[in-house]
Backbone bond lengths (Angstrom), bond angles and torsions (degrees), N, CA, C in turn:
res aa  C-N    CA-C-N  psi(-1)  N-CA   C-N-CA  omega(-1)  CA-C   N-CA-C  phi
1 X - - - 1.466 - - 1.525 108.70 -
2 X 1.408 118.40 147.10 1.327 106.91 -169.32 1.928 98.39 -108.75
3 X 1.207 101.44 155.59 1.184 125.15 -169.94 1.111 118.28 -55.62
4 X 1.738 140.13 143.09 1.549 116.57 157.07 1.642 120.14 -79.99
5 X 1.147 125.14 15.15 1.413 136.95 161.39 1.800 82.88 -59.61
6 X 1.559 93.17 -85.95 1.665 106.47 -158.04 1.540 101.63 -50.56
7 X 1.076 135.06 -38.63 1.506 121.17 175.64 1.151 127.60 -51.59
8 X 1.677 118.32 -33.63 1.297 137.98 -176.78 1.213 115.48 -94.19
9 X 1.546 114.56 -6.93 1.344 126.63 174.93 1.204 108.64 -66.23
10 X 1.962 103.65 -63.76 1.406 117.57 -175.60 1.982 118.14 -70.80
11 X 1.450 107.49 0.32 1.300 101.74 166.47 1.626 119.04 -91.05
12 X 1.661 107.34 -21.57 1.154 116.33 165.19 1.526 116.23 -63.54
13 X 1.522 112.30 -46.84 1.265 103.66 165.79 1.590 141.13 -47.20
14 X 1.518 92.89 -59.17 1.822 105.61 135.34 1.469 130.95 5.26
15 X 1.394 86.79 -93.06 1.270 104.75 -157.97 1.768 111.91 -62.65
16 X 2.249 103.47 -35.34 1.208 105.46 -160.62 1.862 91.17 -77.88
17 X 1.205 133.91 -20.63 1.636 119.59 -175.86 1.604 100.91 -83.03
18 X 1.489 122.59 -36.01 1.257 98.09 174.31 1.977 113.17 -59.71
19 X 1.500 134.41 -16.12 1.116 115.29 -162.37 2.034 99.41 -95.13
20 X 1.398 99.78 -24.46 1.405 110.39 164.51 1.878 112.14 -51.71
21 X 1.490 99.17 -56.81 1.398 98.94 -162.46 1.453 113.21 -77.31
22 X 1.622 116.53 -8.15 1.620 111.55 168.70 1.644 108.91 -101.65
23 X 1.026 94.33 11.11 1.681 85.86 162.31 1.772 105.34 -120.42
24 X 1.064 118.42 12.86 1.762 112.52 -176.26 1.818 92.30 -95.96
25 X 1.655 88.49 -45.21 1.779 103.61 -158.07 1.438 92.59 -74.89
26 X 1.176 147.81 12.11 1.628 141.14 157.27 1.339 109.16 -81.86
27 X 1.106 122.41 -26.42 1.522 118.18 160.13 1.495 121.14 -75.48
28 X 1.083 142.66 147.91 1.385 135.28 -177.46 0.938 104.77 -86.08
29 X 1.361 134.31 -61.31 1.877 154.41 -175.98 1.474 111.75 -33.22
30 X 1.898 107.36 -46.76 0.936 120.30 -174.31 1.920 129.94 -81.49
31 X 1.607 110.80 -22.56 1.284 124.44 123.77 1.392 132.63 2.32
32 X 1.428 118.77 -75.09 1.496 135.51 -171.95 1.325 97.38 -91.15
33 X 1.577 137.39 23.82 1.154 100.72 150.25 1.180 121.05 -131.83
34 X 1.643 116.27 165.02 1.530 135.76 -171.82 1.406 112.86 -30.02
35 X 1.294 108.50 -25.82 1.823 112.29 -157.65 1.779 88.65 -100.08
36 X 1.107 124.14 -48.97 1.412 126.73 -177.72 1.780 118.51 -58.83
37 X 1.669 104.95 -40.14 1.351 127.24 150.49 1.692 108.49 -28.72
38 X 1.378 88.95 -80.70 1.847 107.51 -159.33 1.578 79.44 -62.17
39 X 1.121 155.24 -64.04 1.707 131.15 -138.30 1.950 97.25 -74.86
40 X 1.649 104.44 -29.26 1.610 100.96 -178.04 1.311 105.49 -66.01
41 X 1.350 119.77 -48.90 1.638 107.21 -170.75 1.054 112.73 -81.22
42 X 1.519 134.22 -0.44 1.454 134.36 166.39 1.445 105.30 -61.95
43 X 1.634 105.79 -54.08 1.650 117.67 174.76 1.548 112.02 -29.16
44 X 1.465 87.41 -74.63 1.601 88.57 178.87 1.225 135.17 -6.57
45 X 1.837 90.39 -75.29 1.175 119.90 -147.72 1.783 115.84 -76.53
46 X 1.900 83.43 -18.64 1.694 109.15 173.90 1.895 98.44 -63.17
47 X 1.544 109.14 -57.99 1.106 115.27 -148.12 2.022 94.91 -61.44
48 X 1.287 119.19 -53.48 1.204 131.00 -156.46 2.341 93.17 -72.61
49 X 1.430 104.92 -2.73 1.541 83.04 176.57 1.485 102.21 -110.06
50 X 1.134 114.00 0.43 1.641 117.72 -160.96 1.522 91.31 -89.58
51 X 1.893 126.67 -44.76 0.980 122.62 -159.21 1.488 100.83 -86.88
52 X 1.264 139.10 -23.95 1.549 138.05 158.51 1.501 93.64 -62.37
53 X 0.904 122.99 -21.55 1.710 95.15 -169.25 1.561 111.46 -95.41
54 X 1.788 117.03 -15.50 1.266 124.42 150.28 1.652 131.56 -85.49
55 X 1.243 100.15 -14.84 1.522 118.56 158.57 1.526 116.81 -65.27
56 X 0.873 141.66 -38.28 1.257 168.05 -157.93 1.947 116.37 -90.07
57 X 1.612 99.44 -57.37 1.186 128.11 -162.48 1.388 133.03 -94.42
58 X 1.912 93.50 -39.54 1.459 104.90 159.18 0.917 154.22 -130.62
59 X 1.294 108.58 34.08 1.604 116.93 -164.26 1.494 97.55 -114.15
60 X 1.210 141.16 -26.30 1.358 146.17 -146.93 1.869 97.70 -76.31
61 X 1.678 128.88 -52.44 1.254 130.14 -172.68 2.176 96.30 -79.62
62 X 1.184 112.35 7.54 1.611 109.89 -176.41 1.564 101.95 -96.00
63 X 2.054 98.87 -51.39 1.272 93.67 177.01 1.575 128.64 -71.07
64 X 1.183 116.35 -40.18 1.334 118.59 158.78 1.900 130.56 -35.04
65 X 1.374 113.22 -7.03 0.890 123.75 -157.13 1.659 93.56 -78.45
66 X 1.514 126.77 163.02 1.160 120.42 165.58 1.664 113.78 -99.82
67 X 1.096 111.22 18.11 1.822 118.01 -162.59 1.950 94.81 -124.27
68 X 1.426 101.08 90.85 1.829 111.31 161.56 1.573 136.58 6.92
69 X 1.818 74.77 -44.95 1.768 99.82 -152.52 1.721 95.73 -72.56
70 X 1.629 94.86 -52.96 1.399 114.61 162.25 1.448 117.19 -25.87
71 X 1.217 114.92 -98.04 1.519 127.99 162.39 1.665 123.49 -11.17
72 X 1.489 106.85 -42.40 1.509 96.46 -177.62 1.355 100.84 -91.51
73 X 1.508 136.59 -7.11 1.271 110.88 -163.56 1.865 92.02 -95.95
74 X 1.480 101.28 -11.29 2.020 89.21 166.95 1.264 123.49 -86.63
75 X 1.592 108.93 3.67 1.486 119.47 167.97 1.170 107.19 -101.87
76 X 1.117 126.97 -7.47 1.411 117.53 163.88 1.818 122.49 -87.75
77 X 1.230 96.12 -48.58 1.416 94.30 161.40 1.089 128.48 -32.91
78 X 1.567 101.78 -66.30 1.647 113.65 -177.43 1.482 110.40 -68.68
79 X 1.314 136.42 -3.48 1.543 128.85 165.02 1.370 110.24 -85.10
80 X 1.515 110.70 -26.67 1.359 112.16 164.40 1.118 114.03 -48.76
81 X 1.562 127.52 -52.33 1.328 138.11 -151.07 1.425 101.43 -56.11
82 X 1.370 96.46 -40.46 1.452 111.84 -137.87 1.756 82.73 -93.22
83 X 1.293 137.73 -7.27 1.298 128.31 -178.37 1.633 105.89 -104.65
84 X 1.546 109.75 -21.37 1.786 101.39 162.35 1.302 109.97 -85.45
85 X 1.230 139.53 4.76 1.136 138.35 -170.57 1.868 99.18 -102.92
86 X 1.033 113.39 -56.09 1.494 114.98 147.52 1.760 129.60 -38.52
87 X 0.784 119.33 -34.92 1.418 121.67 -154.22 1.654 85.20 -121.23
88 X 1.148 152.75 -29.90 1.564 136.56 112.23 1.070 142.88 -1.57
89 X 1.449 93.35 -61.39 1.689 85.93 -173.73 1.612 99.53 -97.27
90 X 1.596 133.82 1.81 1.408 142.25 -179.23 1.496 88.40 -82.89
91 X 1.265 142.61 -26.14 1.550 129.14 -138.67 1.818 79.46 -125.16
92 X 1.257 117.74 -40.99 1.726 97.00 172.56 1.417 127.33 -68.75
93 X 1.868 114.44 -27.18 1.158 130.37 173.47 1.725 99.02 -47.00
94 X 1.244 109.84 -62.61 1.063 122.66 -154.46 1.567 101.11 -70.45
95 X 1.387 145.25 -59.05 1.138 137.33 -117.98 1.732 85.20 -149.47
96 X 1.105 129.85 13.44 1.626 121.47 -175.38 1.950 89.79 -159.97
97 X 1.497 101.94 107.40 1.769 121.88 -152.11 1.941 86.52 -83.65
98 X 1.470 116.73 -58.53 1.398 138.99 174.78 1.397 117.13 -57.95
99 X 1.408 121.46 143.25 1.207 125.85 152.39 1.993 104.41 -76.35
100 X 1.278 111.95 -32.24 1.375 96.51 -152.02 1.776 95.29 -74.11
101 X 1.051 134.07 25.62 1.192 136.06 151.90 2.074 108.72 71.37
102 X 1.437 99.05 32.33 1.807 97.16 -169.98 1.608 95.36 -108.51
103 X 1.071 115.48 -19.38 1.726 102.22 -168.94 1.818 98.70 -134.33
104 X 1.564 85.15 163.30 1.970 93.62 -171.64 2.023 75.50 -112.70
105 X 1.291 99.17 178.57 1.598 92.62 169.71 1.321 94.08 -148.88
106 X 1.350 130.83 129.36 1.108 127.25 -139.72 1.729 95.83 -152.67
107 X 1.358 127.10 116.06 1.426 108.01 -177.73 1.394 94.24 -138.65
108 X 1.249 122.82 4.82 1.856 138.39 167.85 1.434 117.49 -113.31
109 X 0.790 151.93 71.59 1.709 151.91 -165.35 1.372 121.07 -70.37
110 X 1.553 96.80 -15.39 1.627 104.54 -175.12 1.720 93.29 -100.07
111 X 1.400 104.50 -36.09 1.601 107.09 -178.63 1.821 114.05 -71.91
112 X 0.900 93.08 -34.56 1.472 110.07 174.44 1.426 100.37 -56.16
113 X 1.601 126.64 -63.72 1.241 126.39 175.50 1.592 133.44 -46.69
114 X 1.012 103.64 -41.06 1.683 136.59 162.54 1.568 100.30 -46.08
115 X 1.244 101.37 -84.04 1.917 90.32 177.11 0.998 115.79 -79.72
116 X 1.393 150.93 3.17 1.462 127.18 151.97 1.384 116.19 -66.58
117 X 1.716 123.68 -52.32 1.166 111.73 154.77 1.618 134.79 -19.55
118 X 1.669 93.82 -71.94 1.632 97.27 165.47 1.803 118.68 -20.08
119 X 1.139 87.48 -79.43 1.549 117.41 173.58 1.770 102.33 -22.60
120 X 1.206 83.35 -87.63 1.807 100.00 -170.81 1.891 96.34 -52.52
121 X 1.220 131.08 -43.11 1.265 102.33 177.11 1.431 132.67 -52.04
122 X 1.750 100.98 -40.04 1.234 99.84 -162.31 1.684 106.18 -71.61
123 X 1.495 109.72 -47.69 1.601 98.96 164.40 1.261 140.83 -40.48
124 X 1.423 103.12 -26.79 1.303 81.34 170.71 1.874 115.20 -103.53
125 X 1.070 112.76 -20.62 1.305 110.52 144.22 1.614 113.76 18.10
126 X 2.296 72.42 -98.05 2.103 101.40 179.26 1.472 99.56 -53.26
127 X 1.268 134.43 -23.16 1.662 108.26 179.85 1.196 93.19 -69.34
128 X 1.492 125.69 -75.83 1.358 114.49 -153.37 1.857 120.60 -51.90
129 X 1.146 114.73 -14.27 1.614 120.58 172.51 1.550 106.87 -72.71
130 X 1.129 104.96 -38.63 1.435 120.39 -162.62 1.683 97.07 -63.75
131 X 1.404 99.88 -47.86 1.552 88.37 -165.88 1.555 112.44 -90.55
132 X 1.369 112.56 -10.33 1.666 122.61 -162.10 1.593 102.57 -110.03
133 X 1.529 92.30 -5.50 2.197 92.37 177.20 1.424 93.17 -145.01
134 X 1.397 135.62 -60.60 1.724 108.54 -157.39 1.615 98.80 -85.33
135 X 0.897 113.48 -57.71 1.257 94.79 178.88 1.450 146.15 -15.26
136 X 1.585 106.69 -60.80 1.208 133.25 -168.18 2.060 98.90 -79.74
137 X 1.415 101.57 -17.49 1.533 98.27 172.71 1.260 143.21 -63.86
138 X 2.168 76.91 -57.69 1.631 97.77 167.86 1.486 124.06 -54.74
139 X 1.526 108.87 -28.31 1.475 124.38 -168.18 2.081 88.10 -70.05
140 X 0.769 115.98 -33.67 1.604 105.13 -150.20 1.646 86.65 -93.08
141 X 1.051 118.95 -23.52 1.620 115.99 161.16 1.238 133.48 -67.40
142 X 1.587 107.53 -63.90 1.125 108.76 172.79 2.102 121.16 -70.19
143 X 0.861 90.33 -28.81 1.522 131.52 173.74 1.642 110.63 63.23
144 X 1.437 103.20 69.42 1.578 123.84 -160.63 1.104 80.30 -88.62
């Protein structure tokens, strides 16, 4: 089972490239390049292992629970999951042309901005739930 050190690690990680990547992507220039590339698809790739790794990790002693209240808030999570996982792979379709992860493709800059925001809000959002509601649940269950 992985740790809430390491969970909170990787939301720190999180959180600090999303505050990098909305201040790079306000520049246009800075967009098209390789280095701005590599920190976005790092993002990504952060965001899409953190939520398998809470997908995975904590919902199982929530659902098991015999108390409702319990139960819906691991169905909520996990619809979350399942709506950054959507809205991911809609925002790479759209705005990331390559798999090999070197170029953004960008021919709207203001639109581009618009959904990265999007983006970056809603993630961090699930961090802040994550740490101010599931977290603090599982702990009182499992009582790690």
């Amino acid at each position: 089972m992985i740790s809430y050190t390491e969970l909170n690690e990787q939301n720190h990680r999180i959180t600090e490239l999303t505050n990098v990547l909305s201040y790079l992507f306000k520049d246009r220039s800075m967009c098209d390049t390789g280095s701005c590339c590599e920190l976005f698809y790092r993002y990504v790739d952060l965001v899409k292992e953190h939520i398998e790794v809470v997908d995975r990790e904590m919902y199982s002693d929530l659902l098991k629970s015999p108390d409702k209240k319990i139960n819906n808030v691991a169905r909520n999570f996990m619809s979350g999951s399942m709506e950054i996982k959507r809205i991911l792979k809609d925002f790479t379709k759209r705005w990331c042309p390559t798999q090999k992860g070197d170029t953004l493709h960008i021919n709207e800059h203001a639109l581009f901005l618009k959904d990265t925001d999007e983006l970056f809000e809603i993630v961090l959002q699930r961090i802040l739930d994550e740490t101010e509601h599931l977290y603090p649940l599982v702990r009182s269950l499992t009582k790690a």
